[in-house]
Every structure is written in C-alpha cells, then in structure tokens.
C-alpha positions as CSV (number, residue, x, y, z in Angstrom):
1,X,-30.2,0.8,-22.3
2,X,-32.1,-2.0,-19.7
3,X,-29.5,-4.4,-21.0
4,X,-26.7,-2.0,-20.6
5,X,-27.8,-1.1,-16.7
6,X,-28.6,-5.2,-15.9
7,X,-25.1,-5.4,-17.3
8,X,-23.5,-2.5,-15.0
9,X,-25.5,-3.4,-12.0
10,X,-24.3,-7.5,-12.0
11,X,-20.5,-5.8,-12.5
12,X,-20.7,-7.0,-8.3
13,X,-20.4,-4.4,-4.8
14,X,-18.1,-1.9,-5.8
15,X,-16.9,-2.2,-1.9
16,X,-15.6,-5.8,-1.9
17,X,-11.7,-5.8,-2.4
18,X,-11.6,-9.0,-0.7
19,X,-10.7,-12.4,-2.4
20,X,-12.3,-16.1,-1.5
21,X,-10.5,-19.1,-0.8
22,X,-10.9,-22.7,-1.2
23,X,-8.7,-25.1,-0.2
24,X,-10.7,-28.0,-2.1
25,X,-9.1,-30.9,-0.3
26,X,-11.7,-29.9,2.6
27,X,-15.1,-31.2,1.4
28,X,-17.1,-28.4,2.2
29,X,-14.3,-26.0,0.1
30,X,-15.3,-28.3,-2.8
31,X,-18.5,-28.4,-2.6
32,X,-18.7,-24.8,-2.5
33,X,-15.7,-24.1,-5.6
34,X,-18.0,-26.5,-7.9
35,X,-21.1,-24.9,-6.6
36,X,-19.5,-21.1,-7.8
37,X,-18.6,-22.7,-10.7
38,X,-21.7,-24.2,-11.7
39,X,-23.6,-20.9,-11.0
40,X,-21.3,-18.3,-12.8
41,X,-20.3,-20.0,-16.4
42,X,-18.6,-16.8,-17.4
43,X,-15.6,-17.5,-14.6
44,X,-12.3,-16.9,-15.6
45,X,-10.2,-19.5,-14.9
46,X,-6.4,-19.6,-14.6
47,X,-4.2,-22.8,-13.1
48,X,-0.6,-22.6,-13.9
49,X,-0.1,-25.0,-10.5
50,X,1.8,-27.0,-12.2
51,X,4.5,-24.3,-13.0
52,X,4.6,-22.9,-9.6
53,X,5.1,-26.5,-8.3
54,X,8.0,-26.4,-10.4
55,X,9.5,-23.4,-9.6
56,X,9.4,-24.4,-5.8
57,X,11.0,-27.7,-6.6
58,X,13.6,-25.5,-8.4
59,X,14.4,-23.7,-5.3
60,X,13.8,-26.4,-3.0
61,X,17.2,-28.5,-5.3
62,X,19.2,-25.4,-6.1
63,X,22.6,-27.8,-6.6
64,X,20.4,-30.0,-8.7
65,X,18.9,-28.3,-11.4
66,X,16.5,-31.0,-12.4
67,X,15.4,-32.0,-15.8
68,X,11.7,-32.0,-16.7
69,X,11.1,-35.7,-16.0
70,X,13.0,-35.8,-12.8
71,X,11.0,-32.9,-11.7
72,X,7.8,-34.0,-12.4
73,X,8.8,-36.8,-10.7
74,X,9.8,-34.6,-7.1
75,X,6.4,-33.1,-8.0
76,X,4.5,-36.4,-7.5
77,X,6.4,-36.9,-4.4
78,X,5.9,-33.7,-2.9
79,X,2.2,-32.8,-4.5
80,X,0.7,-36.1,-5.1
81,X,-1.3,-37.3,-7.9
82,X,-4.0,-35.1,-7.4
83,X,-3.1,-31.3,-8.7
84,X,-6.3,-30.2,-8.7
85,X,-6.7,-30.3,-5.2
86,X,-3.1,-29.0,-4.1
87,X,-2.9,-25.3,-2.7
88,X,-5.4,-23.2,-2.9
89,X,-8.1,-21.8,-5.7
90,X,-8.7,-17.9,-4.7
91,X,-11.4,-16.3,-6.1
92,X,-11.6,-12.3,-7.1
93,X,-15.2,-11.2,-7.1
94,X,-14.7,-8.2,-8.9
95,X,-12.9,-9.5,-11.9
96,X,-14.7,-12.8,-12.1
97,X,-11.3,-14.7,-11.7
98,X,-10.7,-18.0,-10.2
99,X,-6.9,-18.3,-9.5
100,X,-5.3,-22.0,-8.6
101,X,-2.2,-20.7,-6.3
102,X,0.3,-22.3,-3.8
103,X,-0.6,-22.0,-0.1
104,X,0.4,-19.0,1.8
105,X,3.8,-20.6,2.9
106,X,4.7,-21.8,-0.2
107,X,3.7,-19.2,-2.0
108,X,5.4,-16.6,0.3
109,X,8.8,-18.3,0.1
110,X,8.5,-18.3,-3.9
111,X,7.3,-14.7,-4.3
112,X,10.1,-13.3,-2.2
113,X,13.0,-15.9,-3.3
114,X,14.2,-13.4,-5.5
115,X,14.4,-11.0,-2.4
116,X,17.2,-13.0,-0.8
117,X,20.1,-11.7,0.3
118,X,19.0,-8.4,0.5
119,X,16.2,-9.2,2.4
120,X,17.2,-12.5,4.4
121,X,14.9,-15.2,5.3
122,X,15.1,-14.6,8.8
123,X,13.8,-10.6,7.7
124,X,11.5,-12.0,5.7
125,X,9.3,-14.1,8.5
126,X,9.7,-10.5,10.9
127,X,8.4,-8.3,8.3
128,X,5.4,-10.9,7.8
129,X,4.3,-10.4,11.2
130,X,4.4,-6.0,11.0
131,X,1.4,-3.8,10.1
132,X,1.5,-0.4,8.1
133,X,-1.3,2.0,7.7
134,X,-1.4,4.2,5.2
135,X,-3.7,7.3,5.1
136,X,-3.9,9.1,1.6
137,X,-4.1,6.4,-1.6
138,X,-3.4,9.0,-4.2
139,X,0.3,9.3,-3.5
140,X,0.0,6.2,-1.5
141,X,-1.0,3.8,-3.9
142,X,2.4,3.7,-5.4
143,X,3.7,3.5,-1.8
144,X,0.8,0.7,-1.0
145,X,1.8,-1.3,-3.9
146,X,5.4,-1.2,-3.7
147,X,5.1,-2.1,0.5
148,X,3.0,-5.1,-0.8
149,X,5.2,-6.1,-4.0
150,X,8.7,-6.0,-1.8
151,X,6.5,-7.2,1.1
152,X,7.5,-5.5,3.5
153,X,4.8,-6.0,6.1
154,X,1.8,-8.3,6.7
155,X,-0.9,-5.9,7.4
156,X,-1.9,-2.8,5.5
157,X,-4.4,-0.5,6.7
158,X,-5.5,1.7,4.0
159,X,-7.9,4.7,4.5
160,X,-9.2,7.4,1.8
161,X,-12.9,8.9,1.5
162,X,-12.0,9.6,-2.1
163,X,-13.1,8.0,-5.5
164,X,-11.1,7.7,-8.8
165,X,-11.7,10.7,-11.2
166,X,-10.0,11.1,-14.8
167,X,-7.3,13.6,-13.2
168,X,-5.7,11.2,-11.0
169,X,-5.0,9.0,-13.7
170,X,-1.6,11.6,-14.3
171,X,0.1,9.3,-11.3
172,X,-2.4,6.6,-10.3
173,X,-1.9,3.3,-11.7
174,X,-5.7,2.0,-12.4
175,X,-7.5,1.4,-15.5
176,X,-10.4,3.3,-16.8
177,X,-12.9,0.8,-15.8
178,X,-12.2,1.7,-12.2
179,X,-12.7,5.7,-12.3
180,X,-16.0,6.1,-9.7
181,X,-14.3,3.7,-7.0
182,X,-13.0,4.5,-3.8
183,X,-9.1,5.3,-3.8
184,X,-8.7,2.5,-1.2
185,X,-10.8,-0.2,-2.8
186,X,-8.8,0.0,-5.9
187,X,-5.3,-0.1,-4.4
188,X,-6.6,-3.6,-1.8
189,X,-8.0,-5.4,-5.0
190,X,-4.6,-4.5,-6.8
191,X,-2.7,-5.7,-3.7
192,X,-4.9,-9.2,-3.5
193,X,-4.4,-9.6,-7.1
194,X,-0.1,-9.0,-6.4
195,X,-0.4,-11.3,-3.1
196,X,-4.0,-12.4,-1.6
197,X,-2.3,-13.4,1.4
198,X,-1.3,-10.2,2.6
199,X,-4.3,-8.5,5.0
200,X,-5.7,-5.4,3.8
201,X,-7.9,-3.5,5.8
202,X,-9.5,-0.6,4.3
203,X,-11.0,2.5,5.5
204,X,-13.7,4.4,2.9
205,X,-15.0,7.1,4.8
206,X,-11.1,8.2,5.3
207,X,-9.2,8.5,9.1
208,X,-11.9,10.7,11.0
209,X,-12.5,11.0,14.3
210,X,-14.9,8.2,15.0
211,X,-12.4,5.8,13.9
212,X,-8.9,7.5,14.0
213,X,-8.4,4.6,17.2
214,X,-9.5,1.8,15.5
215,X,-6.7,2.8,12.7
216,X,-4.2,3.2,15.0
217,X,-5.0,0.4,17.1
218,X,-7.7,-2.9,16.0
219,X,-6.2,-6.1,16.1
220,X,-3.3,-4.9,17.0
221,X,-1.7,-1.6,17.3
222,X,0.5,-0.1,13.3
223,X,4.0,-0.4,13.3
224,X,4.4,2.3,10.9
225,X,2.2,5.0,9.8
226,X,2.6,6.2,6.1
227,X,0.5,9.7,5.9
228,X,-0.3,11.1,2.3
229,X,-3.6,12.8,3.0
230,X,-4.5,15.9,1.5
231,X,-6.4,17.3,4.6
232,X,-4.0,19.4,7.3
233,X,-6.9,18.6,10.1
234,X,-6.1,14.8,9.5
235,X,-2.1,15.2,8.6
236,X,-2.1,16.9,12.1
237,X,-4.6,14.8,14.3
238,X,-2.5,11.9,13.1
239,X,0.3,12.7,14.4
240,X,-0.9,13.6,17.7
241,X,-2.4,9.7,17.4
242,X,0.9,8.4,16.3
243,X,2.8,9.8,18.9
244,X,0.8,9.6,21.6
245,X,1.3,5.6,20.9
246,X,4.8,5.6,19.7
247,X,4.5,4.8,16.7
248,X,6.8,6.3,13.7
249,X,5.6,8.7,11.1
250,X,6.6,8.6,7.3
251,X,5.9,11.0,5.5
252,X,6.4,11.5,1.1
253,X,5.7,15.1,-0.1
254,X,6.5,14.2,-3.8
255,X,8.5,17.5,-4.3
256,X,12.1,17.5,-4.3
257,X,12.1,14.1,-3.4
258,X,11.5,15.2,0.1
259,X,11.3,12.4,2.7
260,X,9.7,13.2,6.3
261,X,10.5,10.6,9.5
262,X,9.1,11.1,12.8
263,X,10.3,8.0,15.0
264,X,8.0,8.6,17.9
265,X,8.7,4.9,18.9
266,X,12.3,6.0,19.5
267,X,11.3,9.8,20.7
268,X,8.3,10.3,22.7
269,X,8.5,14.1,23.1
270,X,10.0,14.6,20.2
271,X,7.5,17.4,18.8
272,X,5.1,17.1,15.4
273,X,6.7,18.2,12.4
274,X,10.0,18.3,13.7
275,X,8.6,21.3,16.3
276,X,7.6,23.8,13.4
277,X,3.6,24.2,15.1
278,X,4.3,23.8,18.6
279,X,1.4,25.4,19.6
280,X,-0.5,22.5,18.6
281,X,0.3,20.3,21.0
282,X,-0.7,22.7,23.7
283,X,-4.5,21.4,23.2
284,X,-6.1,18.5,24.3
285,X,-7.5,16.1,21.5
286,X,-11.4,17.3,21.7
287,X,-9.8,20.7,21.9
288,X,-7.7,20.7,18.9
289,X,-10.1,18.7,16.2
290,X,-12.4,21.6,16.9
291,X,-9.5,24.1,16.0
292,X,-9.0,22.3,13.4
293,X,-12.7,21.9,11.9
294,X,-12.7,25.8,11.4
295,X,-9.9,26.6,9.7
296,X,-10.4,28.8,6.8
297,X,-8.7,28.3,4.0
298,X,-5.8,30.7,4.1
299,X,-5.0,29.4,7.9
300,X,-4.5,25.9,6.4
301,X,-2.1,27.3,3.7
302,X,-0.2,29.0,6.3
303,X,0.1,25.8,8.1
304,X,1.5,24.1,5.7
305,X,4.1,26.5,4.4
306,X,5.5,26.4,8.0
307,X,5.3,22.3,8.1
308,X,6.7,22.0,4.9
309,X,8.4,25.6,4.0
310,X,8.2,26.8,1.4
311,X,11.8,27.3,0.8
312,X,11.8,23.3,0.4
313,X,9.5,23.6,-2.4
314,X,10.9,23.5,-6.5
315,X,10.2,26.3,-8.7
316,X,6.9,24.3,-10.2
317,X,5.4,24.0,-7.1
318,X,5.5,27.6,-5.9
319,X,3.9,29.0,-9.3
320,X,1.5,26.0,-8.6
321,X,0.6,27.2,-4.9
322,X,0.0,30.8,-6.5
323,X,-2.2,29.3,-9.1
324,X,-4.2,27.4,-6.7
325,X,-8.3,27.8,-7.4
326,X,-7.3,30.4,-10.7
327,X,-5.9,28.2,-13.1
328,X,-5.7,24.8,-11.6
329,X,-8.0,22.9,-9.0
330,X,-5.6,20.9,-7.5
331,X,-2.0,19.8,-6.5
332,X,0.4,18.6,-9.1
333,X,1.5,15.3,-8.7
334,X,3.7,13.8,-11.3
335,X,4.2,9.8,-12.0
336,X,7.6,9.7,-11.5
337,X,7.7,11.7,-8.4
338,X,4.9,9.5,-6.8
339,X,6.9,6.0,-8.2
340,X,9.9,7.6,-6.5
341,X,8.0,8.0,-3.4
342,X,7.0,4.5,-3.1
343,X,10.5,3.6,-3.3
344,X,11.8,5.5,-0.8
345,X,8.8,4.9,1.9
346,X,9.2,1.4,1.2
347,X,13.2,1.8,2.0
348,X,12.9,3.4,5.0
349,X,9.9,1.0,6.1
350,X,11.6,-2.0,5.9
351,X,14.8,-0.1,7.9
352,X,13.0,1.4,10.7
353,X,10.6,-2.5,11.2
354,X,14.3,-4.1,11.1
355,X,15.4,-2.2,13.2
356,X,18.8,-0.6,10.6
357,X,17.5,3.0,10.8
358,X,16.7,5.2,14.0
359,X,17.2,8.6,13.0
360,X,14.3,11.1,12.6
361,X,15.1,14.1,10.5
362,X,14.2,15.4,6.6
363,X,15.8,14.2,3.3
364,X,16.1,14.5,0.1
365,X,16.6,12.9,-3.3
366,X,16.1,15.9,-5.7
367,X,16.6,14.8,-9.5
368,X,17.1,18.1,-10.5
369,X,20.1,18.6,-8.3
370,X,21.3,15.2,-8.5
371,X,20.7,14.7,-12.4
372,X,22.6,17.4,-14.2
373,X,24.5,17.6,-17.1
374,X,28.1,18.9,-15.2
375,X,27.5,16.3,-12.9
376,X,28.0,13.4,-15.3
377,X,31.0,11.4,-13.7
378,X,31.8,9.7,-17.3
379,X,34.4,12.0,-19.5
C-alpha cells in the first residue's frame, strides 16, 4: 500500500491544467527540454513534425500537389535541416507527455484549414482575438470543448467549484482516472491537449462574489458569457454582472433543445430572463446576493419555474422535478442533449462575435417534435 500511495502522490498537482513550452532553438528552452528529459525517464514522447510540416506544405501549394520528394525538399527550404529544433515541444504535466507541435501561427492556420469557407480567414484571426467565459462545466464541457475544437474564440474563462463523481460520467466526456478533479481542471487540460495555444483561465472555487469581477472583467473584459451553473443565486447574480457591462448571455437548458440569448451588448435595459423576475432588478448588488443567500429551497424552485416555465419543460423533466430528493438526487442530463447543446452555443457564439446575429429571444430544436415518424419527407 506505501508503493501504491508514493505512486498516487507523484501522479503531479491535481490543479495544474496548464501545458510548458519550449521553443528549443532558444538556448535556455534547450537546456531546460533536455534537463526535463534527463530527470523524468518515463516521458512520453510524441514527434510527428515531420507530418505536420507536410501537411502545411500541402496547403501552402494547393495547385501543386507535391510528390513526397519534392515535398521534402519545400520542407528543407522552409524548416531547415534541423527538425528537432523547428516549432515548439509542449509539455503536459499531468499526463507525462512531451508533444513536438508547429508554432501557434502555423499550427492555427492547419487546425482550422478545414474550417474554411464557412468560417473565412479573415473570421478566423477576429475570433482569435474574443474571450468566452463559461460558468457551469457539467453541461459546459461539451459547450467548452466544441468552442475550443471549432475555435471560436481565444480566451476561455472557465469556472466550477465541483469535482468529477461517477454520476456525471452519463454526459461528461472524461475517463475514469479523472473522477475526484475539479469540473474545470478536466475540461482546460482536454482543451490544451485539443489546442495548447488557446488561453484557459480557470476558476475552482466557482463564480462567487469575491471574484464574480475578475470573471467578468481581468485582462480584459468576456465577449460572451455562457452560463450552465446549477445555483439560481449565481445564474441570477450573473446576469446582473453581464448586463450591467453589456455583455451577452447564452444560455443551454438541455431540455427541448431550448436555447436562451440575452444580448445585453445590443440591449442595455433589456430585463433578466427576458423580464420574467423583474423584481430582481429592483435591488442593489449587496442587497440582492443577500436575498439570494437565504433562499430556501422551495423559493429557488419557484424561481426557476418562472425563468424557465415549466410549460417549456418535456414530459421527462416534469416527472423528474416531482421526483426531486425521493427517487433521484439530481437533474437529468442526457449525452445527447448536452452534445446538442454545445453545438448550438457554439453556433450562436460565433454569430453574435461576428457580428451575423442580433436578436435576443428563446428557441428551440426539440427532437421529439422535429424527429417523428409522419414527419419523414421520403415516401
């Protein structure tokens, strides 16, 4: 058991989600890469430079379609001799992995070549620049992660208090070696392992008060905020936040396919929740995160049935809400509903921060109406 608990406690800081770089035609970078090396033997190391070199030669000649000798010849030209010390080598602490990659501007302009025309190149460098916060990584880790695969923005903040447990593992993509960590930690180190380039910020002790400002508004102030959080105290004092600084509001419920937008940016009186609590906005901030903090539990159901009504819900979900705390412990969230989700916050995202959609309003992409068997166009 000694053995076993040295073995656990090397595993590394279950807080870093952070990858290491070095760019090993800077001395120092080299000097540090062999050093790493040298002191952890059991590194994982992958270099496939060589085929990412060729890919970008590929798209750099798209009327030539070279043969293998004539690329590695445009290779030597554009790389040099010396392979090894092209691009950049990232590290991932937590996986023991030592990655040889492109640099960030090649790299970039590979991973989303297959985005073009749809997303133009001229889109592509504006979305680079954008920053998305996310609070809630249960339902938004599938948002997270498709933001980051599409790429849709250069920044993601991403903030839950809340650790993996066996249950969550109906809709959230992690392995079992990850249940105990933090919601947000797991969806950053999936996002650097997809695209280390992209900044991730995370938030572990959730969006509370004490740092709801530096959410909204360190290093620059979100472009978009994506809330999935299970809390009504936070899903309101948000949005207060949000539109106080005009910034637009997304919002996934994972029922019904039912798609919230607030564009506060566009609508600065336009009232939370499309006006269904107005008497909300009536107190001051200290005043209302006091309300808030001492609402009992059938207060915060009523809240939500008016934010969200309960006509809106499916036939599932209502038996759910009356089995709350008798039968089950917790909302039902299935995979596909959560997937579906991510798609269409990720959609809307890249609208609204291009500026192709500037409506506010509620929708919905409901299988079960859409998806039935007299509906089939095909006779």
């Amino acid at each position: 058991m000694d053995i076993l608990q040295s073995s656990i406690n090397a595993s590394g800081n279950s807080s870093i989600y952070r990858p290491v770089y070095y760019r090993i035609h800077d001395q120092e970078d080299e000097r540090k890469l062999h050093a790493l090396i040298k002191n952890n033997p059991d590194i994982l190391i992958y270099d496939t430079i060589y085929t990412q070199l060729t890919e970008l030669i590929r798209l750099q000649h798209p009327t030539q379609r070279p043969d293998a000798s004539a690329t590695a010849i445009l290779i030597s030209e554009h790389a040099g001799k010396d392979l090894k010390s092209y691009g950049v080598w990232v590290y991932y602490p937590w996986s023991k992995k030592l990655v040889h990659l492109l640099d960030e501007e090649e790299f970039v302009f590979v991973r989303t070549s297959r985005n073009i025309y749809k997303i133009t190149p001229e889109e592509i460098q504006i979305l680079r620049n954008k920053k998305i916060g996310i609070i809630g990584l249960s339902v938004g880790q599938s948002i997270a992660l498709t933001l980051a695969t599409e790429r849709t923005c250069g920044e993601l903040r991403l903030a839950d208090f809340d650790e993996i447990e066996l249950s969550n593992m109906n809709r959230i993509k992690v392995g079992v070696a990850e249940l105990g960590l933090n919601k947000a930690i797991v969806a950053a180190r999936q996002i650097a392992e997809l695209d280390p380039f992209i900044d991730v910020k995370c938030f572990t002790s959730g969006v509370n008060a004490q740092n709801i400002n530096s959410f909204f508004t360190e290093d620059g102030k979100l472009d978009i905020l994506v809330e999935e959080c299970d809390g009504i105290d936070i899903k309101i004092l948000s949005r207060i936040k949000a539109k106080s600084l005009g910034i637009p509001v997304i919002m996934d419920t994972n029922d019904k396919g039912m798609l919230d937008v607030e564009r506060f940016d566009l609508e600065p009186e336009r009232p939370i929740f499309h006006g269904k609590v107005p008497e909300l906005e009536a107190y001051s901030e200290e005043e209302l995160t006091d309300k808030l903090r001492t609402l009992t539990i059938p207060e915060k159901i009523e809240y939500l049935a008016r934010i969200i009504g309960f006509e809106n819900l499916s036939p599932a979900m209502l038996r759910s809400v009356s089995e709350m705390n008798k039968t089950i412990v917790g909302w039902p969230q299935l995979a596909s509903a959560v997937t579906l989700g991510g798609a269409m916050i990720t959609d809307v995202s890249r609208k609204i921060l291009l500026q192709q959609f500037s409506v506010s309003g509620r929708f919905f992409v409901d299988f079960d109406e859409l998806v039935q068997e007299d509906k089939n166009t095909i006779k």
